[in-house]
C-alpha positions in Angstrom: -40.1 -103.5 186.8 -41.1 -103.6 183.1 -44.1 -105.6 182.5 -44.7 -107.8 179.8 -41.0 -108.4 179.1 -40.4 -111.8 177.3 -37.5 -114.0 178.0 -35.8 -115.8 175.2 -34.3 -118.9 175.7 -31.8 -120.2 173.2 -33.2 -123.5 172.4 -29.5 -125.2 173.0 -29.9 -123.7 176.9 -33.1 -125.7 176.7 -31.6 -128.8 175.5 -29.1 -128.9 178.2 -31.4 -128.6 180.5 -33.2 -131.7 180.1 -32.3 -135.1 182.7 -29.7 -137.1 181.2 -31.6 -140.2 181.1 -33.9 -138.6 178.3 -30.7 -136.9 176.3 -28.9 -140.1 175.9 -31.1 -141.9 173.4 -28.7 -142.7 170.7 -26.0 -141.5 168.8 -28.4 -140.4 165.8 -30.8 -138.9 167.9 -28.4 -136.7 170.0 -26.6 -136.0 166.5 -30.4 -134.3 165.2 -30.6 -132.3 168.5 -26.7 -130.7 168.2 -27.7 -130.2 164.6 -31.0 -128.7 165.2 -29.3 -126.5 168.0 -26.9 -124.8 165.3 -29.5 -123.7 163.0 -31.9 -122.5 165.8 -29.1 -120.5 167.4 -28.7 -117.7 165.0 -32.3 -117.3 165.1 -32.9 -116.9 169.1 -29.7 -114.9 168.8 -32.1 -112.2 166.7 -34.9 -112.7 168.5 -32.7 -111.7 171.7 -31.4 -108.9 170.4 -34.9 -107.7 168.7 -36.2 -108.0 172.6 -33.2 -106.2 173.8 -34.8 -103.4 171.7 -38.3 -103.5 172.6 -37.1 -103.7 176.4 -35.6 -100.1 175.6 -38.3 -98.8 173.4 -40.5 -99.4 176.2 -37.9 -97.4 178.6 -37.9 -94.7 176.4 -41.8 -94.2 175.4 -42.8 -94.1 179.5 -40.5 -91.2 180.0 -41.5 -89.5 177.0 -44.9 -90.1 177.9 -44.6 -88.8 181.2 -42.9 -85.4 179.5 -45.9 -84.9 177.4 -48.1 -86.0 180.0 -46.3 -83.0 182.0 -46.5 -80.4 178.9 -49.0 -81.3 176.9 -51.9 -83.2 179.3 -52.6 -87.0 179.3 -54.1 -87.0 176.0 -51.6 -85.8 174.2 -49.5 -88.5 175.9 -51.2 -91.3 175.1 -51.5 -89.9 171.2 -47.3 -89.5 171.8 -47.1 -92.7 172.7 -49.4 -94.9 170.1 -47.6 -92.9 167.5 -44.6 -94.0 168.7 -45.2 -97.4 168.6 -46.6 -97.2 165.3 -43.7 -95.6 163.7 -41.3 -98.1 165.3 -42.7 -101.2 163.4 -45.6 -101.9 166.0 -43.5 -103.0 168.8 -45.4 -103.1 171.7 -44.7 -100.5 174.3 -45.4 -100.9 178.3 -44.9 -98.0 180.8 -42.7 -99.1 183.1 -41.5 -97.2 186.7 -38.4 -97.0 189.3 -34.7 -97.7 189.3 -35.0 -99.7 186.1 -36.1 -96.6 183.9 -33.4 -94.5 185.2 -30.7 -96.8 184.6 -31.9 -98.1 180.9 -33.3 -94.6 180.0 -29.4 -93.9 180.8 -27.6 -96.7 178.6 -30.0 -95.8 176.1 -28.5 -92.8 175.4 -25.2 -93.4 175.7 -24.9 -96.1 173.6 -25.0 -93.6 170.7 -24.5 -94.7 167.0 -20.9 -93.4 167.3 -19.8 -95.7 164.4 -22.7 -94.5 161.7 -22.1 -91.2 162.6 -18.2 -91.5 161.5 -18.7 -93.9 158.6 -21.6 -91.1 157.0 -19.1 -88.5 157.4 -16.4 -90.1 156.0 -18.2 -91.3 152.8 -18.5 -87.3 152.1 -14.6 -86.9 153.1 -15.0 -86.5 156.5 -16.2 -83.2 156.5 -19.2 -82.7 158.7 -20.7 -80.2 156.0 -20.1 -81.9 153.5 -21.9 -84.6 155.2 -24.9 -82.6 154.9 -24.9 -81.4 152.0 -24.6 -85.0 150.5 -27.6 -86.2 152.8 -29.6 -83.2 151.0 -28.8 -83.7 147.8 -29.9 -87.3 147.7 -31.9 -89.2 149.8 -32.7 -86.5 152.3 -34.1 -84.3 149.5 -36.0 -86.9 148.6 -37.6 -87.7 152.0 -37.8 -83.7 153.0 -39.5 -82.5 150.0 -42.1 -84.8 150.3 -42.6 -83.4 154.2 -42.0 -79.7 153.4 -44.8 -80.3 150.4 -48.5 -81.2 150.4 -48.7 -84.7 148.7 -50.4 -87.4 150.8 -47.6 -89.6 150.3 -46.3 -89.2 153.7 -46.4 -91.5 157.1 -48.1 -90.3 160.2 -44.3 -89.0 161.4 -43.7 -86.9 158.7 -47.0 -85.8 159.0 -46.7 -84.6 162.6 -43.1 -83.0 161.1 -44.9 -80.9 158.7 -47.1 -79.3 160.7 -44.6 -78.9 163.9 -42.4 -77.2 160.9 -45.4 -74.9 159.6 -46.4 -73.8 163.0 -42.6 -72.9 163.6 -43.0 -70.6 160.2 -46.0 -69.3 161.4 -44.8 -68.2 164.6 -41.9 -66.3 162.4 -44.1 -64.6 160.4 -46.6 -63.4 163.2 -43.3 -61.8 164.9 -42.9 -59.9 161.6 -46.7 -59.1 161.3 -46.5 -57.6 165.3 -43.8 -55.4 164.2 -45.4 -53.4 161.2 -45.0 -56.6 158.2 -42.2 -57.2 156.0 -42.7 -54.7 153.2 -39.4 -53.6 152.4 -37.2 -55.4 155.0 -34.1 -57.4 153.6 -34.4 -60.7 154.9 -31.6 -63.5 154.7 -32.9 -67.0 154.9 -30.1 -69.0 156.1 -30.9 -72.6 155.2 -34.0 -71.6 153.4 -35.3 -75.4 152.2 -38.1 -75.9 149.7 -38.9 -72.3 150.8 -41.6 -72.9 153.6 -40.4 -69.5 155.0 -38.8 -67.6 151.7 -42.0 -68.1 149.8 -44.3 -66.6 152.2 -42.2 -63.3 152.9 -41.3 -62.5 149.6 -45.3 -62.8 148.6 -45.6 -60.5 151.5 -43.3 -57.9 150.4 -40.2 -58.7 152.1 -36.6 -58.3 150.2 -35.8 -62.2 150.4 -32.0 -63.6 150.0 -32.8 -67.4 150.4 -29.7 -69.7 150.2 -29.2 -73.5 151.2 -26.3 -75.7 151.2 -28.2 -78.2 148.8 -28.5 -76.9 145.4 -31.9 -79.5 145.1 -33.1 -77.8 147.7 -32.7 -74.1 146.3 -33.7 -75.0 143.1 -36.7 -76.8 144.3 -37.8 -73.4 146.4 -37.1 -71.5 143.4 -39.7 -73.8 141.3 -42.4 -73.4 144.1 -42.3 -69.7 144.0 -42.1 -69.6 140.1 -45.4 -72.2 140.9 -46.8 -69.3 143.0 -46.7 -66.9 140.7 -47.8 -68.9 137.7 -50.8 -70.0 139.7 -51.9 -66.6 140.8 -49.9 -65.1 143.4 -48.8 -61.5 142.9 -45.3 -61.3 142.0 -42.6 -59.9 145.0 -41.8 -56.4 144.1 -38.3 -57.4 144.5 -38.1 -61.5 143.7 -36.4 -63.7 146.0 -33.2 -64.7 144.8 -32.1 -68.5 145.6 -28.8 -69.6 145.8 -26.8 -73.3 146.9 -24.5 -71.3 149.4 -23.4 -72.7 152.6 -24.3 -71.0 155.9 -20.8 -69.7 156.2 -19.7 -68.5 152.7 -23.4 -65.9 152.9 -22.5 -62.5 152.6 -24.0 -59.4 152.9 -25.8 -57.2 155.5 -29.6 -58.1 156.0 -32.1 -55.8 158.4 -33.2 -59.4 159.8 -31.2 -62.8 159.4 -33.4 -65.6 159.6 -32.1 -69.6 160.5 -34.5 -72.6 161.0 -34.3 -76.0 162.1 -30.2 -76.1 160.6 -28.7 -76.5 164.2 -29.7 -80.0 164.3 -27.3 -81.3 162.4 -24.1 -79.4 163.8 -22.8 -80.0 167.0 -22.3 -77.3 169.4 -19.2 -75.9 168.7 -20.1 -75.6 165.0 -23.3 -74.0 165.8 -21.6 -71.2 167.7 -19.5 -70.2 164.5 -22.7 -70.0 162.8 -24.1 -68.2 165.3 -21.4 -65.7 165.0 -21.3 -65.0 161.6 -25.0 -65.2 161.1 -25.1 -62.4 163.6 -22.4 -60.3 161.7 -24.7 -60.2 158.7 -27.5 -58.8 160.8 -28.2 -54.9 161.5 -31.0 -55.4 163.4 -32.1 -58.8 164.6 -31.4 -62.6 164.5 -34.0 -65.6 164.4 -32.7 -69.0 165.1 -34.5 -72.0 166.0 -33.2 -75.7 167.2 -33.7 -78.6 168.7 -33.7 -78.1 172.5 -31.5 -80.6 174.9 -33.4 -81.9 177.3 -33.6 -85.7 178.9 -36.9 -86.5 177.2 -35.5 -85.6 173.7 -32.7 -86.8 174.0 -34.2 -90.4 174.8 -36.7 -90.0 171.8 -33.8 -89.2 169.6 -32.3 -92.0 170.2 -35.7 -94.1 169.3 -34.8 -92.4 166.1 -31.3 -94.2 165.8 -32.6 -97.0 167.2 -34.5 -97.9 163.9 -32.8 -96.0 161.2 -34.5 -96.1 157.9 -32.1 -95.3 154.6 -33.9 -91.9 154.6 -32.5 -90.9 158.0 -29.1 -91.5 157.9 -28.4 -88.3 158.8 -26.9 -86.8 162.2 -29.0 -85.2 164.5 -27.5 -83.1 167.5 -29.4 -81.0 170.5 -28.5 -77.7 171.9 -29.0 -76.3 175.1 -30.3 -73.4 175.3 -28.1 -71.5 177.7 -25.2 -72.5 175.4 -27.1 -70.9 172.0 -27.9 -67.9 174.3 -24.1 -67.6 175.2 -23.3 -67.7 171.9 -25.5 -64.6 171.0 -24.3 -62.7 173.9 -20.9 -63.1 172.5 -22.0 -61.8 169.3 -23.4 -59.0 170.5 -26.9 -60.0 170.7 -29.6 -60.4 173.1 -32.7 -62.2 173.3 -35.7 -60.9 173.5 -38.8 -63.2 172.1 -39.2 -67.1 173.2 -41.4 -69.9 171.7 -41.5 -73.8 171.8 -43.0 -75.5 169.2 -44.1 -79.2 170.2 -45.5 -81.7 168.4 -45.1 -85.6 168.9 -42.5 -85.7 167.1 -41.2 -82.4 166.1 -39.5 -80.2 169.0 -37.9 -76.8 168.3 -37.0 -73.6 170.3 -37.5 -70.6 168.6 -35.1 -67.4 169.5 -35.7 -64.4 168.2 -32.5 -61.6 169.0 -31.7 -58.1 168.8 -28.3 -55.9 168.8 -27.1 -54.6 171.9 
């Protein structure tokens, strides 16, 4: 059972209820209460539906916190969970248990915003790349340069997103560190950003060929690094070079090909053509990183949909990790390093891959 669920009662259900004796006081009087019961209607009809969404908030946060409790220890869960509530308007949240979670956990993630999905794509022309690329040229540049930055002028979500991001990046660059550094190695960064990960291995020494399907987004990594220089930094011995390519048009053969965090917002069967011809650019190895399908992310990215802000109107799609590891396999490639980056709010699996 969920506790502390509220039933609404349309106020014209309460009318009806009441004995006939005390309805039938008068033509005017009856008149007030029919009139009074088609403006409240509209109103309890919200308030219904606004409940219908806590009900299933609170579904969703007692499984999540049950998978943080799980991973991450009880603290971390209750953190999980407060944020959650926060960032969903301050609903209030109770854990709930039993046949009830199972079942709304269920509908909650099957009622996916189907519609959304197809109306965003086919503003952009109904291409799904296109999609993207529009979402990162406007609004989502917007929202994501502000994360991906260091101004304050970001909520305690995007906050959590930055540093899940960062410690992704950081895990990248100690893989590069454990096998001798960068100096000299020609890098592709496949979906580079505002440069979180060009930036620091071109600094480093590393031959970097950054590209992005938004051209805000490549220019904007191209200013930080002309930033880093002018500020101090060492310039690359061979600069970075920045281009508004998408994943598929990059050409080119790269001793490591580098992809993070651009899986999420293909589905499957787009990811494994990206997989495959990421992997053809590649003479040594492959890093990719995505958002990992499991129940418990799945559920708190549909808390996500449930509340979409103008900011986040963009698609958002999970991978398992068997099927990304297939995809490798088919091009030739096998895994060989694992790592999980999990914050409250940020989830990726990390893959790093070498030729067979």
């Amino acid at each position: 059972m969920l506790s502390g669920a509220v039933e609404m009662v349309p106020s014209c259900r309460l009318h009806s209820n009441l004995p006939v004796a005390h309805r039938a006081k008068g033509k005017q009087t009856h008149q007030r209460r029919r009139a009074h019961c088609t403006v409240s209607q509209p109103k309890n009809q919200s308030q219904d539906n606004r409940t219908t969404a806590v009900n299933q908030l609170k579904v969703a946060a007692s499984l999540i916190a049950a998978h943080q409790s799980a991973c991450l220890g009880p603290a971390r869960a209750s953190e999980a969970v407060g944020s959650l509530a926060e960032a969903s308007a301050t609903l209030p949240i109770a854990l709930g248990g039993g046949a009830a979670i199972a079942a709304l956990s269920a509908a909650l993630i099957a009622t996916d915003p189907q519609k959304r999905r197809t109306a965003q794509t086919a503003t952009a022309g109904g291409s799904e790349k296109d999609s993207v690329k529009s979402y990162f040229d406007g609004t989502g540049f917007e929202r994501w340069n502000r994360i991906y930055g260091s101004t304050d002028d970001v909520n305690k979500v995007q906050l959590d997103i930055r540093t899940g991001h960062q410690q992704t990046v950081d895990k990248v660059l100690n893989w590069f560190d454990e096998e001798g550094g960068v100096k000299g190695t020609s890098i592709c960064d496949a979906g580079c950003g505002t440069g979180s990960l060009s930036l620091p291995l071109a600094l480093r020494g590393g031959a970097v060929s950054a590209s992005d399907i938004s051209s805000s987004m490549a220019n904007e990594a191209q200013r930080r690094y002309e930033q880093a220089v002018s500020s101090g930094e060492p310039p690359a011995a061979t600069p970075p070079t920045f281009s508004a390519t998408d994943l598929e048009s990059i050409s080119g053969s790269f001793h490591t090909v580098v992809c993070l965090d651009v899986m999420i917002h293909y589905p499957q069967d787009k990811a494994n053509g990206m997989i495959k011809h990421l992997a053809s650019l590649a003479e040594d190895r492959l890093i990719i990183s995505f958002a990992p399908k499991t129940l418990a992310y799945s559920i708190l990215k549909r808390i996500g949909e449930l509340f979409p802000g103008p900011s986040k109107a963009t698609r958002a799609y999970l991978h398992a990790e068997a099927d990304v590891e297939a995809a490798l396999q088919q091009a030739g490639f096998k895994v060989t390093k694992r790592e999980m980056t999990a914050t409250s709010f940020y989830f990726s699996r990390l893959l790093e891959a070498k030729q067979t």
